[in-house]
N, C-alpha and C positions, 0 to 999 in steps of 0.2 A: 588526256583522259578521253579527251572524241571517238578516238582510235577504235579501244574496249569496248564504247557505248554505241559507236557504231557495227561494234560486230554481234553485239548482243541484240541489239534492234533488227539486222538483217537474220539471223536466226530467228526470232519473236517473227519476223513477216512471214519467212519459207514456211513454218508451224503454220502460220495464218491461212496461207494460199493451200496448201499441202491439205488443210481440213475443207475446204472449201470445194474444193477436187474429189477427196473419198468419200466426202461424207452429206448425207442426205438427209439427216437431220434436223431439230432445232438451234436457232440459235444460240442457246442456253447449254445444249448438247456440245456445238460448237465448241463452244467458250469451253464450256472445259475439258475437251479434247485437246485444245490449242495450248494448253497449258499446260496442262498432265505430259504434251508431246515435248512442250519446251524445257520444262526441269528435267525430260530424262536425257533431253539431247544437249543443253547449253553446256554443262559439265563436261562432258566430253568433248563438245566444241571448243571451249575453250582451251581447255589442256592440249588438244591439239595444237591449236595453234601461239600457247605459250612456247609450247616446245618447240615448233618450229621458229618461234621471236628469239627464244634462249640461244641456238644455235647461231640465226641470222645475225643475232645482235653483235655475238662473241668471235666471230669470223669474220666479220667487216674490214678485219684491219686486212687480211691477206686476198680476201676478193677486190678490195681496191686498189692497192698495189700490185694484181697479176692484172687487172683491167688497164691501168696507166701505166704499167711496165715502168715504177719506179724504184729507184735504188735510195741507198742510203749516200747522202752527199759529207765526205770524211773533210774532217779539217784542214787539214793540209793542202785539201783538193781546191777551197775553197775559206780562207780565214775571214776576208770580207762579211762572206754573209752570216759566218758566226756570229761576229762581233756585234753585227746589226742586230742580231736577235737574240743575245746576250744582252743589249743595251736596253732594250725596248722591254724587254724580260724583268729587268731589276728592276725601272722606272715604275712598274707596276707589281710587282712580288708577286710575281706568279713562275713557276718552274719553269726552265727551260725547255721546249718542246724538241721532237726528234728534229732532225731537216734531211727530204728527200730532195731527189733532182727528177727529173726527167729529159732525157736527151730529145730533145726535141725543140725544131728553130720557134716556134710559136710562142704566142706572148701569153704566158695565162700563171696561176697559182690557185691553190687548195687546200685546206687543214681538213682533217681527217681525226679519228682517235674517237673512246669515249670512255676512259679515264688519263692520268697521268702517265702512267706507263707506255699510252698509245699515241696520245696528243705527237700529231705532226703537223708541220708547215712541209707541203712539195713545189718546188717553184722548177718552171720548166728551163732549161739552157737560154733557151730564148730569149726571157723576160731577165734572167740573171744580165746577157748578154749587151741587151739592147736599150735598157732603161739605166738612168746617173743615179747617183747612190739616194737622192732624197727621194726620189720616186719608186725607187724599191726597197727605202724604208716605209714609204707608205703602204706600199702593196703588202709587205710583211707584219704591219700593225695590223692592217685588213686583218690580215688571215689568224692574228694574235686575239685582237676581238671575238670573231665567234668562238677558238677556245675559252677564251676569260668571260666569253656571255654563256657559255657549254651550249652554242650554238649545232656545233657541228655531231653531239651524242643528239641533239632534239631533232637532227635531219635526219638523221641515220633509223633513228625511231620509225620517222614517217615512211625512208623509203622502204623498212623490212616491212610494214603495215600492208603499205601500196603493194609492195610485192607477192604478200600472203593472198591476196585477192587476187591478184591477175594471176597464181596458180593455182588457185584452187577452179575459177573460171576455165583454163587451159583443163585442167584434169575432166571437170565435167563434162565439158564437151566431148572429150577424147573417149570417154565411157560411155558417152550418151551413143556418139556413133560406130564403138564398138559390140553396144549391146544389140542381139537379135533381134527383130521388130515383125517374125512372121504373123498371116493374118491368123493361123493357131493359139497364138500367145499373149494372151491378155495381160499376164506379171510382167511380159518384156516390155508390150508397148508400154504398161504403166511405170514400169522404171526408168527408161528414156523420158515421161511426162516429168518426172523425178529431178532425174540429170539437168535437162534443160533447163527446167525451174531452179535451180541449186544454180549452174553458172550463169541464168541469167540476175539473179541477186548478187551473185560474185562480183560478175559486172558493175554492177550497179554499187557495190561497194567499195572497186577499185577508182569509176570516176568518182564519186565523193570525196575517198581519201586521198587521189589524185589532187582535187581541189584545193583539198585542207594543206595535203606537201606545199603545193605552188605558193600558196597565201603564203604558208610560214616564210619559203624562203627569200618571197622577197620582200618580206618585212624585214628580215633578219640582215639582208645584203643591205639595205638605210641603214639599220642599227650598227652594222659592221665598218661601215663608211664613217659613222657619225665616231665610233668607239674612235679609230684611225686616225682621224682629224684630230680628234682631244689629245690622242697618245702623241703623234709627232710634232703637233700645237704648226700643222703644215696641211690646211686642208687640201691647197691649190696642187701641192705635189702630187697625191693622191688623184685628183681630176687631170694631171697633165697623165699620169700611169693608165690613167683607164681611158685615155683617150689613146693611145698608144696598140693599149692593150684592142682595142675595138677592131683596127685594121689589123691585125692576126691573131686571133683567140685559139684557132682550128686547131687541137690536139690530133694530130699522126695516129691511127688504129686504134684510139679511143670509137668504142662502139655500143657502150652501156651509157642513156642517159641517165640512169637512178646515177652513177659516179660522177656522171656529167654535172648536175647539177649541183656539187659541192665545190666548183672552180669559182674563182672573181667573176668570170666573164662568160657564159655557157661555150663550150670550143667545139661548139658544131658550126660549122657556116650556114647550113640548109636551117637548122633553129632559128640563129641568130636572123636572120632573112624575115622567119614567119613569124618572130617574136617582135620584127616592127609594128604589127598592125594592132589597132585599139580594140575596144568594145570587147564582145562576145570572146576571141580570141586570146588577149591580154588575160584571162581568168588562166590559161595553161599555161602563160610562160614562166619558164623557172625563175630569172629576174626580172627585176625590174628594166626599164629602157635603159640604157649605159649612158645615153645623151641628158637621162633626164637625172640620173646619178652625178654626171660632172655641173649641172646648173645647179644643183643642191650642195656641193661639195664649194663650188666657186660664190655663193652665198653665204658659206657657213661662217 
């Protein structure tokens, strides 16, 4: 619900400033200028951007699969990792989810979906590869938790949220410095004062809901850990996977972080690098510290 009430509050401000700018009035004058401007404009704001969420929402499944360049991993190809997640499936009666691959040596995995029909587990060659079977059942209960918590539809939420603002930001500017600005034209310069104000609220709506993503998700990566632990009644396998997974996370031509951040382990090196450092910084990272994941996992 932050989401909406953040966007309805950033429209309520631009009214705000936007009357403060034309108008020379009373405050009283003000006030209801500011109002009168927001019931004509928040309705259309909105349904804008439902409609852009509707789309975003309903497409996810094929923008993340042409982003990871994942396939569909067939039985045959693969019975092991059926079995594993058949197994872990029924202990908990929840449906079987799809399972992709990713040919790639790197150590990393992901669920994706935001119903049943969508729900997938992708785990890359790598991790299939290079981890024993307890530790890649752990890593697959991982990724069984945030479906069975409908973790991965409450990410996907956030990132079309994050995304609606840092375009509608892009567009503003893009308008502001295509619009004419000669010293003739008083509606042009005023529309540029317009534009700029517009993307810089966008801004300002993209870090916050920025914020609000990173919180969730790495609340949701403990929950997903803690979920994992219970499911394979195996926390330490899980801590030996992500300790594993640490030394090669780096997903191959993956180049979208909003996709990035739905792996076990972010598969950027250059993140994972800037995501050691505390305070100030630590508020942006997509997860949690992965070192401070395996001392929580080797206590549980």
């Amino acid at each position: 619900m932050l989401f909406p009430i953040l966007v309805l509050g950033l429209i309520l401000l631009f009214c705000f400033l936007l009357a403060l700018l034309l108008n020379d009035g009373s405050a009283e004058g003000i006030s209801q200028w500011v109002w009168s401007m927001f019931l004509e404009t928040a309705p259309w704001a909105v349904a804008g951007v439902a409609l852009w969420f509707i789309i975003a929402y309903f497409t996810n499944t094929r923008i993340i699969s042409k982003a990871t360049h994942s396939r569909p991993l067939e039985r045959r190809e693969n019975k092991k990792i059926y079995n594993m997640v058949e197994n872990l499936c029924m202990t908990q009666g929840m449906p079987m989810p799809r399972i992709n691959v990713i040919d790639d040596p790197s150590l990393n995995a992901f669920a994706s979906g935001i119903n049943e029909k969508t729900y997938t587990v992708t785990l890359t060659t790598g991790i299939i590869e290079k981890l024993d079977d307890d530790e890649l059942e752990g890593v697959i209960a991982h990724e069984l938790s945030h479906i069975r918590n409908r973790d991965v539809r409450l990410l996907i939420v956030s990132i079309v949220f994050v995304g609606i603002f840092a375009m509608v930001a892009q567009l503003a500017l893009r308008m502001a410095a295509r619009t004419p600005r000669s010293r003739n034209s008083k509606g042009g310069g005023g529309a540029v004062v317009i534009l700029l104000l517009a993307a810089l609220l966008a801004f300002l709506g993209y870090m916050f809901s920025s914020l609000m993503r990173f919180a969730i998700s790495r609340k949701r990566e403990y929950l997903a850990d803690a979920g994992a632990a219970e499911m394979t009644r195996n926390p330490q396998s899980l801590a030996s996977a992500l300790r594993k997974i640490s030394g090669n996370p780096a997903v191959e031509g993956l180049t979208r972080d909003d996709v990035a951040q739905l792996f076990i382990e972010h598969p950027s090196a250059a993140a994972n690098g800037k995501k050691k450092g505390g305070g100030f910084r630590s508020l942006f990272a997509t997860h949690p510290p992965i070192e401070k994941r395996i001392e929580v996992l080797e206590q549980f």
